[in-house]
Legacy VTK file of the C-alpha trace (Angstrom):
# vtk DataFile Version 3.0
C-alpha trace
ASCII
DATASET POLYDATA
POINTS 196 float
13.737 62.516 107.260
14.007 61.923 111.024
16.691 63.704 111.507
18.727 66.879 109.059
22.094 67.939 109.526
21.799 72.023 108.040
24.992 74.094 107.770
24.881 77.914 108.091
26.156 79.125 104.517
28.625 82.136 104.530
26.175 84.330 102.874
23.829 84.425 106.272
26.817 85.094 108.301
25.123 87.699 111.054
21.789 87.279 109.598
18.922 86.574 112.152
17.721 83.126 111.762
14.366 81.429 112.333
13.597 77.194 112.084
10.412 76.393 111.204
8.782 72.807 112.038
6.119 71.684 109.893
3.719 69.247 111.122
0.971 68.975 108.194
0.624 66.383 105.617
0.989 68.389 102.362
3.131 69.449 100.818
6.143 69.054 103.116
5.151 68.167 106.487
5.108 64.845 107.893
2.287 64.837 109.776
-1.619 65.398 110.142
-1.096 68.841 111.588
-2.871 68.001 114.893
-0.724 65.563 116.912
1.525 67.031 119.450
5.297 66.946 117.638
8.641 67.294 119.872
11.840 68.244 118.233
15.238 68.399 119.227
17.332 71.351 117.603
21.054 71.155 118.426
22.670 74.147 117.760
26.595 73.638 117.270
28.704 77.188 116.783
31.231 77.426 114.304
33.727 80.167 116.162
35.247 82.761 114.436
38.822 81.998 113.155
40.651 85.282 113.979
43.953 85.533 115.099
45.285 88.615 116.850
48.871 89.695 116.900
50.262 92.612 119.883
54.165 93.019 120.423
55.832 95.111 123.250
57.652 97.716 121.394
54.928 99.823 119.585
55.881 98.146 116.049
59.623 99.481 116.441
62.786 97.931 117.623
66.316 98.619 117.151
68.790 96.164 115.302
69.604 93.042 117.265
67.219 94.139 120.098
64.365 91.447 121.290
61.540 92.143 121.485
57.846 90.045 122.387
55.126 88.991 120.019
51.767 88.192 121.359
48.510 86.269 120.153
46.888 84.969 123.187
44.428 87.818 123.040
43.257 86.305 119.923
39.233 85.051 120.242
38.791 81.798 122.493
35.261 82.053 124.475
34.551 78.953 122.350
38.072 77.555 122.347
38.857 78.206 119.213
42.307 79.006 119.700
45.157 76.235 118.676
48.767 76.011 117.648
50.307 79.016 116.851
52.940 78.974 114.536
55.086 82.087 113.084
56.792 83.414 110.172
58.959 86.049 111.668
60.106 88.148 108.393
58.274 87.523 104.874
61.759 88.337 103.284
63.273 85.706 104.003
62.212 81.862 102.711
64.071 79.683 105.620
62.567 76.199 104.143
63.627 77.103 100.592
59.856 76.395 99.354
59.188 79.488 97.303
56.877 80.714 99.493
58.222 83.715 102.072
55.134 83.360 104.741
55.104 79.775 106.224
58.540 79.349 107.827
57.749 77.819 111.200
60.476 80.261 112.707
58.504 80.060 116.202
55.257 78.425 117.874
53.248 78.964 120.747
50.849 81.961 121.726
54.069 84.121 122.732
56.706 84.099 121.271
60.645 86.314 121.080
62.018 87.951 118.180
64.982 89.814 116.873
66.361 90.713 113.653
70.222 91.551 112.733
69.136 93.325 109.205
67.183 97.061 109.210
63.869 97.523 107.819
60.192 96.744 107.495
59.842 93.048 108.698
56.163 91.395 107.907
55.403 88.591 110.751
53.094 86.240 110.325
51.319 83.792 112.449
49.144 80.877 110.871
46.564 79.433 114.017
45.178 75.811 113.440
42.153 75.421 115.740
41.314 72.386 117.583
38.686 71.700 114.548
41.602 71.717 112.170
40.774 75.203 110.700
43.854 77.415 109.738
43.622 81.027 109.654
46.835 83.948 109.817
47.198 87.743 109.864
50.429 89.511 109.657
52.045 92.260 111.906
54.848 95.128 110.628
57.526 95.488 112.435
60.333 98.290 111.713
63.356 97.489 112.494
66.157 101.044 112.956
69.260 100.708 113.250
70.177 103.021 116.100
73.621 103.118 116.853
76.198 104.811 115.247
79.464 103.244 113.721
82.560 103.327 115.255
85.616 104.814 112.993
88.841 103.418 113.166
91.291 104.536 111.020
94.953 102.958 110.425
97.702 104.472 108.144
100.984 103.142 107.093
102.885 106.063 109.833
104.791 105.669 112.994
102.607 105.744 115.791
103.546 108.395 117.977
100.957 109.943 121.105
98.081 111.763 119.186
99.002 110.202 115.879
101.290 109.208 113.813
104.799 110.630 112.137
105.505 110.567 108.055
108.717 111.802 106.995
108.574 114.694 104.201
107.518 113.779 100.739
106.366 110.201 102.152
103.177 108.969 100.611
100.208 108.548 103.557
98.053 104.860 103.433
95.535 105.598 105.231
92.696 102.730 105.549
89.194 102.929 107.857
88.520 98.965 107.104
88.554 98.165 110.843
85.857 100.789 111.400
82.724 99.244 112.639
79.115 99.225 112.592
76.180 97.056 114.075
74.790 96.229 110.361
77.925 97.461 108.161
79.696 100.461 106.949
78.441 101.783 103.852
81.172 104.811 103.295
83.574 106.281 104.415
84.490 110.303 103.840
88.100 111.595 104.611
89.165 115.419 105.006
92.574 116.615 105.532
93.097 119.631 107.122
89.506 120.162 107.448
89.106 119.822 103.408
86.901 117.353 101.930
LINES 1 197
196 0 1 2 3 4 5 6 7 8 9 10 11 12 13 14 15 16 17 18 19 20 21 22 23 24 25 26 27 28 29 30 31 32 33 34 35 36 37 38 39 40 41 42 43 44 45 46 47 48 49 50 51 52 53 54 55 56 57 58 59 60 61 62 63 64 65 66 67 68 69 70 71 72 73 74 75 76 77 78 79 80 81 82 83 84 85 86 87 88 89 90 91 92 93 94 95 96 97 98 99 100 101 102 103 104 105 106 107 108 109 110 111 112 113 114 115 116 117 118 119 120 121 122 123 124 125 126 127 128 129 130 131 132 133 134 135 136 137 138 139 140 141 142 143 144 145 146 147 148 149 150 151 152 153 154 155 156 157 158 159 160 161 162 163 164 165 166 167 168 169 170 171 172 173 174 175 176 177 178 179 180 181 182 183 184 185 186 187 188 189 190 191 192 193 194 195
């Protein structure tokens, strides 16, 4: 043929390659092996697909605090980067499609993120390069819950400075449901006089 269209395979990925002309008759070659033969080779790069994710906060954050995801030092000397788009907590399916990594919950290269429940979050971010190609990677985040409750506690007694006032042999209410906490309270202990 006059002209061949070759695609790398996967399996010579980093290999060194070498193109060969050949310009005899047999058993290939299309020519008498003595005329002068130009070629063009055009040489088109597929670019690696790679995505990179960095955030500001050393992989920690406290509850309800924001902080900043980053891809834009993913690869792109052959601009190969695209869309971003991100999945900011693989616990959580906010499109209801069974599947807990492809939320669009943000886009672009840099995006800002906070979470109102503790724990491990997995982000991911899906790229789509200008050739159409998708690739992701994921990122942990921890998220801590770092400060303390506040306890509040209300009885069924007269108010007085310091307290309240029960008359003798009057049965105590005493509640801590107003207490408060940035995620929620999970318990709470009483002692009376000092005793559990």
């Amino acid at each position: 043929p006059k002209s061949l269209t070759w695609q790398v395979p996967t399996s010579l990925d980093g290999e060194e390659l070498i193109v060969v002309v050949d310009n005899t008759g047999a058993p290939l070659g299309g020519g008498n092996g003595t005329e002068a033969l130009r070629i063009t080779v055009r040489l088109e790069l597929a670019p690696p697909i790679t995505p990179v994710i960095t955030d500001d906060a050393m992989g920690t954050v406290s509850l309800g605090e924001s902080l900043s995801l980053d891809a834009s030092s993913t690869p792109n000397r052959l601009g190969q980067q695209g869309a971003f788009a991100w999945d900011l907590d693989d616990g959580v399916d906010a499109d209801n499609d069974g599947v807990l990594t492809n939320d669009v919950d943000a886009t672009g290269s840099l995006v800002d993120a906070s979470w109102n429940l503790p724990g491990v979050k997995t982000v991911t971010v899906v790229m789509t390069a200008p050739s159409g190609e998708t690739a992701s990677t994921t990122h942990t985040i921890t998220v801590e819950d770092t400060v303390p409750p506040v306890a509040r506690m209300q009885t069924n007694g007269t108010l007085v400075s310091g307290g309240w006032r029960v008359n003798v042999n009057d049965e105590v209410e005493m509640t801590c449901a107003s207490s408060t906490d940035d995620h929620l309270v999970a318990t709470c202990e009483w002692t009376v006089d000092g005793v559990p």
